[in-house]
PyMOL commands that place a pseudoatom at each C-alpha (Angstrom):
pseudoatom trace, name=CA, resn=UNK, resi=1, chain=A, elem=C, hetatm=0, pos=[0.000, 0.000, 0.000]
pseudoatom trace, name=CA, resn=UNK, resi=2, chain=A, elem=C, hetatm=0, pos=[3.375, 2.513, 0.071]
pseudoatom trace, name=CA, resn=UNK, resi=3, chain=A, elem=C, hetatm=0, pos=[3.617, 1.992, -3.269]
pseudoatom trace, name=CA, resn=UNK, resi=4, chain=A, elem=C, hetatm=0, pos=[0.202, 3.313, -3.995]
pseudoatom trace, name=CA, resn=UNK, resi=5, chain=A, elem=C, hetatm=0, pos=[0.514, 6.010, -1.478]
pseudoatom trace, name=CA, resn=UNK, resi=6, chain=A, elem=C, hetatm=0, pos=[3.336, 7.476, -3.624]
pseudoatom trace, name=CA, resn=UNK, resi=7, chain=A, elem=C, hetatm=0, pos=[2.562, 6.999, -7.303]
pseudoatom trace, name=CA, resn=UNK, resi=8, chain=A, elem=C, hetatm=0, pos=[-0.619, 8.942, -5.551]
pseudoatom trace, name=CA, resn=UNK, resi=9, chain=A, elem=C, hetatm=0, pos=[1.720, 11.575, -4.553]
pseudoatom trace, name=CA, resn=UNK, resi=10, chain=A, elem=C, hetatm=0, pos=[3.673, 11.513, -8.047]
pseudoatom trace, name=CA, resn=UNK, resi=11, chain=A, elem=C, hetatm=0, pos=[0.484, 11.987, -10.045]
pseudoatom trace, name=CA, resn=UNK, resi=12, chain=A, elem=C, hetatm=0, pos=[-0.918, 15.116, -7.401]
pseudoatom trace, name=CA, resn=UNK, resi=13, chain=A, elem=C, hetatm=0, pos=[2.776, 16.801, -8.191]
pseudoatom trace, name=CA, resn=UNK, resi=14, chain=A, elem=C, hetatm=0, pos=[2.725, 16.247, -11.496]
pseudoatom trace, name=CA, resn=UNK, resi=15, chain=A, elem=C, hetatm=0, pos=[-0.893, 17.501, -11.809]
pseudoatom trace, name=CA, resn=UNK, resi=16, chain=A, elem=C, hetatm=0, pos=[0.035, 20.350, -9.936]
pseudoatom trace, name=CA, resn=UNK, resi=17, chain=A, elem=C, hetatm=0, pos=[2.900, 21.191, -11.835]
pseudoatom trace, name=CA, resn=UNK, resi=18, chain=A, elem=C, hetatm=0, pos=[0.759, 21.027, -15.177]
pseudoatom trace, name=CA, resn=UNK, resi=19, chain=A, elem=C, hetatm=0, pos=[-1.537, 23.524, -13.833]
pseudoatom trace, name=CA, resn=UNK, resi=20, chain=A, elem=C, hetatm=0, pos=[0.791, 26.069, -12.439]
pseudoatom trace, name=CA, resn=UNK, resi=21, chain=A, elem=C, hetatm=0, pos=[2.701, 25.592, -16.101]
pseudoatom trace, name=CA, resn=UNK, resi=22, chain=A, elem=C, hetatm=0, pos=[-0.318, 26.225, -17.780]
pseudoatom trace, name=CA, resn=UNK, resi=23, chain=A, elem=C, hetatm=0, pos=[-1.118, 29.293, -15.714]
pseudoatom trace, name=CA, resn=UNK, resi=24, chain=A, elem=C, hetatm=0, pos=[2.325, 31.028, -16.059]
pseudoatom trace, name=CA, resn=UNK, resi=25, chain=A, elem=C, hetatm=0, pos=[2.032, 30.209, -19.969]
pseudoatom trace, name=CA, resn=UNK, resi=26, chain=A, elem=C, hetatm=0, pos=[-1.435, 32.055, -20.307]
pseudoatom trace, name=CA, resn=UNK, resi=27, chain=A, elem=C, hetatm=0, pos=[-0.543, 34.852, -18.249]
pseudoatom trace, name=CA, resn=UNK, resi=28, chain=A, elem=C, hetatm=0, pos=[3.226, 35.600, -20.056]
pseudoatom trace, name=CA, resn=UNK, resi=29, chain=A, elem=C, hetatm=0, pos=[1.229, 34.612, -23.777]
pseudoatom trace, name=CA, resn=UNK, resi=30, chain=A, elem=C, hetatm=0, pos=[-1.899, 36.776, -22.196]
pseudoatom trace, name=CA, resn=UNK, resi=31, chain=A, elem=C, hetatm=0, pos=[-4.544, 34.564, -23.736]
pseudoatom trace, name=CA, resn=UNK, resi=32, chain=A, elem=C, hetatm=0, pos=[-5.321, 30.757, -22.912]
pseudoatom trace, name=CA, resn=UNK, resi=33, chain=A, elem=C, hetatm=0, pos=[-5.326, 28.665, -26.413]
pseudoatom trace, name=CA, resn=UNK, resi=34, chain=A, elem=C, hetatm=0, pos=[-6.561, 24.892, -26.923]
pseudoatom trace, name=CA, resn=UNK, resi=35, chain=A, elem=C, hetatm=0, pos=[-3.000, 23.068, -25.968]
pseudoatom trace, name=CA, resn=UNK, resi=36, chain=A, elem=C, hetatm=0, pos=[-3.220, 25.583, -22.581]
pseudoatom trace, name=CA, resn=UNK, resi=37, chain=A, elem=C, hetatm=0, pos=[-6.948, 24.438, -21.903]
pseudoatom trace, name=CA, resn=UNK, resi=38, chain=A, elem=C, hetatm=0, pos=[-5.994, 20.942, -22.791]
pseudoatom trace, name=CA, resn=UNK, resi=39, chain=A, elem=C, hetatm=0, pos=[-3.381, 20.926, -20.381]
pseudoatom trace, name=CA, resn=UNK, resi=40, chain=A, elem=C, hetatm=0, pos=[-5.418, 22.659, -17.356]
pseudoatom trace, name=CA, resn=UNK, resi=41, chain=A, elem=C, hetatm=0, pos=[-8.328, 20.155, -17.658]
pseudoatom trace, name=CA, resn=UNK, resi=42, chain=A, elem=C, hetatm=0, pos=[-6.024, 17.093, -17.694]
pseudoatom trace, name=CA, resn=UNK, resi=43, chain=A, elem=C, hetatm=0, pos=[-3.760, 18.109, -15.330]
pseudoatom trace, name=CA, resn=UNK, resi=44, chain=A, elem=C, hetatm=0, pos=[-6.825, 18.761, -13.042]
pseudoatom trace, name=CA, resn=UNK, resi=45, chain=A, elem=C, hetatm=0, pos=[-7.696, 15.036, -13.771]
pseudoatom trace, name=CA, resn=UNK, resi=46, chain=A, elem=C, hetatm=0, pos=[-4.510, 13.742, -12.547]
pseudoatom trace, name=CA, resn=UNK, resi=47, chain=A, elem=C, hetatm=0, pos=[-4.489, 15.527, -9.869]
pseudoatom trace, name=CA, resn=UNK, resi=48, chain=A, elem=C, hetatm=0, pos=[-7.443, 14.352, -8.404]
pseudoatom trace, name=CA, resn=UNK, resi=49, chain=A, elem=C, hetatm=0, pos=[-6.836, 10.666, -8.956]
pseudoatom trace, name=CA, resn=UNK, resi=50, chain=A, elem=C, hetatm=0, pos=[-3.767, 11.129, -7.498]
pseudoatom trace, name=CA, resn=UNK, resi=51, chain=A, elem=C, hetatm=0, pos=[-5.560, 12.395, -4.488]
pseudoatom trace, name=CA, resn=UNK, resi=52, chain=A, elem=C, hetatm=0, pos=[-7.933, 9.559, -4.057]
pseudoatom trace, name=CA, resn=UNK, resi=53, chain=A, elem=C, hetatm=0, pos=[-5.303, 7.104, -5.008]
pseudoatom trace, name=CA, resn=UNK, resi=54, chain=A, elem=C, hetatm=0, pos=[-2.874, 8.885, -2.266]
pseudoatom trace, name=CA, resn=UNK, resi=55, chain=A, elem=C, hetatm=0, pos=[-6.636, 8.748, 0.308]
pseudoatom trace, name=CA, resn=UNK, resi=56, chain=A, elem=C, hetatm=0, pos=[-7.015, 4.956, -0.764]
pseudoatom trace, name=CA, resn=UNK, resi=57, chain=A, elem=C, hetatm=0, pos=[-3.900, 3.944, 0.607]
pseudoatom trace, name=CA, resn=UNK, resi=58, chain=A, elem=C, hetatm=0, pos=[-4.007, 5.864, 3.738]
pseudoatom trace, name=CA, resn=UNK, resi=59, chain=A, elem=C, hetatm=0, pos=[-6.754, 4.298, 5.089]
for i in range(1, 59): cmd.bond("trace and resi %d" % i, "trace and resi %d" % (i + 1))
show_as sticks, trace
zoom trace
């Protein structure tokens, strides 16, 4: 159950990182396009599963 604990923890930073990437591109381009959007709703995705994959193995 570690192991799950920390690919849970892998895919929330990763996630994370996708979104703050995506922000910092929209606000230096100062418009969002598809590939930003794209990468905002996806990274949200794996965020999340990280975070119930990450609350699975907790408990």
């Amino acid at each position: 159950m570690k192991t799950l604990f920390y690919v849970g923890l892998g895919m929330q930073l990763f996630g994370l990182t996708a979104v703050g990437l995506c922000f910092f591109s929209g606000i230096k381009n100062g418009d969002y396009g598809q590939l930003e959007l794209a990468q905002l709703i996806l990274g949200s995705i794996v965020f999340y599963l990280g975070n119930y994959l990450k609350g699975r193995a907790s408990s």
